[in-house]
Each structure stands twice: as C-alpha cells, then as structure tokens.
PLY file of the C-alpha trace (Angstrom):
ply
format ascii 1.0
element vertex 147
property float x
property float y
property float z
element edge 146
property int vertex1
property int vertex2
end_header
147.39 189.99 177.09
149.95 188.52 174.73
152.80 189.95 175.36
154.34 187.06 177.13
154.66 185.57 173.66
155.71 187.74 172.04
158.55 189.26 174.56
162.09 188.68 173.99
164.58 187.15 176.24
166.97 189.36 178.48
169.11 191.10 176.59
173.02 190.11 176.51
174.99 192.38 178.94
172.42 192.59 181.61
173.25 191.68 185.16
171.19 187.95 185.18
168.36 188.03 188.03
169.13 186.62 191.30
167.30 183.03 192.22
167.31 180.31 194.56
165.42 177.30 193.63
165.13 173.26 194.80
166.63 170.90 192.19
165.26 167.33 191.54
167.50 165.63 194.55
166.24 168.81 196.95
168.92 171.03 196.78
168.69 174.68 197.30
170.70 176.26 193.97
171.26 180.31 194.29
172.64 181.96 191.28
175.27 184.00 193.12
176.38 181.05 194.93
177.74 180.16 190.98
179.79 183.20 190.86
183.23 182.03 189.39
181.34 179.40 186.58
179.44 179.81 183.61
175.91 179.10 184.15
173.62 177.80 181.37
170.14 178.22 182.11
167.77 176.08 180.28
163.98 176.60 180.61
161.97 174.43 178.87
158.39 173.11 179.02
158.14 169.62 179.82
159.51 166.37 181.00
159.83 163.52 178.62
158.39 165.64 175.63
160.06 165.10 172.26
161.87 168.51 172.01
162.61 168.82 175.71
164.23 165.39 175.73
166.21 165.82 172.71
167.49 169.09 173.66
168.47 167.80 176.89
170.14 164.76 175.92
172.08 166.82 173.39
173.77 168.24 176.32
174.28 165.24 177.90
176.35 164.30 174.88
178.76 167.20 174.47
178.94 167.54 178.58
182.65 167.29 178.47
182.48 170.12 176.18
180.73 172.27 178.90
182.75 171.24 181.82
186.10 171.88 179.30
184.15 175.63 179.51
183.59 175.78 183.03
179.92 175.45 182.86
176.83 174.25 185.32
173.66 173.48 183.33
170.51 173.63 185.05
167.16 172.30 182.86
164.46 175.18 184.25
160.83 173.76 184.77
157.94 173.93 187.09
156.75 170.24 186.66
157.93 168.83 190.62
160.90 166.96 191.75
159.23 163.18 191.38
158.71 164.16 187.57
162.69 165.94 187.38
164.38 162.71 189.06
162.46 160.41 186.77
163.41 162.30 183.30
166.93 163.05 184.63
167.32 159.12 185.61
165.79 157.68 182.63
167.88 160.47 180.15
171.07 160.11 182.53
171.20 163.53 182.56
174.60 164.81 184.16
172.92 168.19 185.71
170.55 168.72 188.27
167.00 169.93 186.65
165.41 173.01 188.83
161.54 173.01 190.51
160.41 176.46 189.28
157.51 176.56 191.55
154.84 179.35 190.51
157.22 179.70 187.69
159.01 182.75 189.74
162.44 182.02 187.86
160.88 181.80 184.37
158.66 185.00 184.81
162.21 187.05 185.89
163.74 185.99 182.59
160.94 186.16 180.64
160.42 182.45 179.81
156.80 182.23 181.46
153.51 182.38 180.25
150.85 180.13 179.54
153.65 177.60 178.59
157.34 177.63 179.41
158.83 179.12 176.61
161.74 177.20 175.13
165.08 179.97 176.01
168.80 179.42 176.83
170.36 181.84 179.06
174.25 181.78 179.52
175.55 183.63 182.45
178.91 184.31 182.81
181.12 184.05 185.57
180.26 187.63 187.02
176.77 187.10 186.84
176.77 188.86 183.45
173.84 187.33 181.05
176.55 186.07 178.10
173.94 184.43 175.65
170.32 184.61 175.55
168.27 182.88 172.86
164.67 181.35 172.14
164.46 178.19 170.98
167.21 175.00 170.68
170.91 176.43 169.81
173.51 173.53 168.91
175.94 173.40 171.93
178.70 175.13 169.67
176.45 178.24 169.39
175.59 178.13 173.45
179.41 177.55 174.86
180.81 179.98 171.65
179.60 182.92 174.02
181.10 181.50 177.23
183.63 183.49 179.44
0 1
1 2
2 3
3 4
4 5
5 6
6 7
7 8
8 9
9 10
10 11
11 12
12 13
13 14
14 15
15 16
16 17
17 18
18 19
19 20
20 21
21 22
22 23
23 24
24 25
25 26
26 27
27 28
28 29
29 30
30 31
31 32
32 33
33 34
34 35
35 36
36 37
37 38
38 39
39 40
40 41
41 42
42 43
43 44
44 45
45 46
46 47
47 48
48 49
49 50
50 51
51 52
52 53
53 54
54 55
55 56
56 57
57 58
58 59
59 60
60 61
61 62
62 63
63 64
64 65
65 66
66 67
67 68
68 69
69 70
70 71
71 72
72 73
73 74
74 75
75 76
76 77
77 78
78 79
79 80
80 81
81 82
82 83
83 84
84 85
85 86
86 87
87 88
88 89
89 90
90 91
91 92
92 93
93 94
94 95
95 96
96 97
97 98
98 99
99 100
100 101
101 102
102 103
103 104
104 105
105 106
106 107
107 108
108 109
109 110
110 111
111 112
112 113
113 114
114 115
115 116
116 117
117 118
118 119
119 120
120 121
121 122
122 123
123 124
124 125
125 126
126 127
127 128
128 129
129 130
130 131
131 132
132 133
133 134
134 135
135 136
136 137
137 138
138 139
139 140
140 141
141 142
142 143
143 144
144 145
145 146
C-alpha cells in the first residue's frame, strides 16, 4: 500500500518511457519528438508552493547554463493549464510546465502517489535516462550528467 513512497526513481541507463502530454500554452510535447536534446524532467507537486517555486526559479536562473548543454526542461504536474500559465507567468519561467492529467507520466517514472513526489529525470539525447534523483539537486549536479 506504500510502496509508492518508498520506490525509487528509474534507474540510470534505462531507456526513459515514452509520453505525450499538453503544456501550459496547449501544446502537445512527445518525448521522442526530443530525440537529439537533453531532456530534464522535473515532477514536482505544486504550483506556487515554497519548494516548487524555488526549485523552479533556480532553473530559471542558470537557464543559459542548460541551453549551453543542450537541454529542454519541462516542470511535470497534474494541477491544469490555467494554474501552469499563471505560475510560469508570475515566476517567468523560460520552459513550458506539462498537464500530467491522471498523473499517467508521473506513475511511468515512478513520481506518483498520493502526492507528486519531488524527482529529476535527465534524459539524454538517445532517449537514455542520464540522471535520476529524488528531491532538489543544484543545477551543477543535474547538467554534470548531461550528454
């Protein structure tokens, strides 16, 4: 019954699970289409929350540092577009932020449960799962695994 908290992410090495999802502006985003670019993954559990906001706007401030990497970031969350558009305008986030409706995405990566659990995938350019961690890695410790 609690396995989902205690679970660990994907393991490093593993081909990442294949998604499409709607981001905040109503785009469809398919991991495959990505092939090519790193792809950082960040599921979190809510809009405007303390954590979630700082770890998100710690992003924003190094983004130069992930483009220099050749890196999308997509913030992972089931909360709807309306509530993704408003954190991402009033955080200026540079990335889109993904509608994980029924929390499909999270579930394949094992982020779901009875909250989002707080994990960083980064998937390389083959579709190759690069990083995976729990929690809030620094930027240096996220783009130190990129391909």
């Amino acid at each position: 019954m609690l396995s989902w908290l205690f679970s660990d992410p994907l393991p490093v090495g593993t081909v990442a699970p294949e998604f499409t999802a709607f981001d905040d502006a109503g785009n469809g985003v398919t991991l495959s289409a990505l092939r090519g670019r790193n792809v950082v993954l960040v599921f979190y559990p809510g809009d405007e929350t303390p954590v979630c906001r700082k770890q998100l706007c710690e992003i924003r401030d190094n983004w130069t540092l992930f483009e220099a990497r050749n890196a999308v970031v997509y913030g992972v969350n089931p909360r709807g577009a309306s509530s993704h558009s408003a954190f991402r305008s009033n955080r200026k986030l540079p990335f889109p932020l993904l509608v994980d409706a029924g929390r499909k995405v999270a579930n394949m990566y094992r982020s779901g449960g009875l909250i989002i659990r707080r994990t960083v995938y980064l998937v390389g350019p083959d579709g190759v799962i690069l990083y995976a961690r729990r929690g809030n890695p620094s930027t240096a410790e996220i783009l130190q695994a990129a391909a």
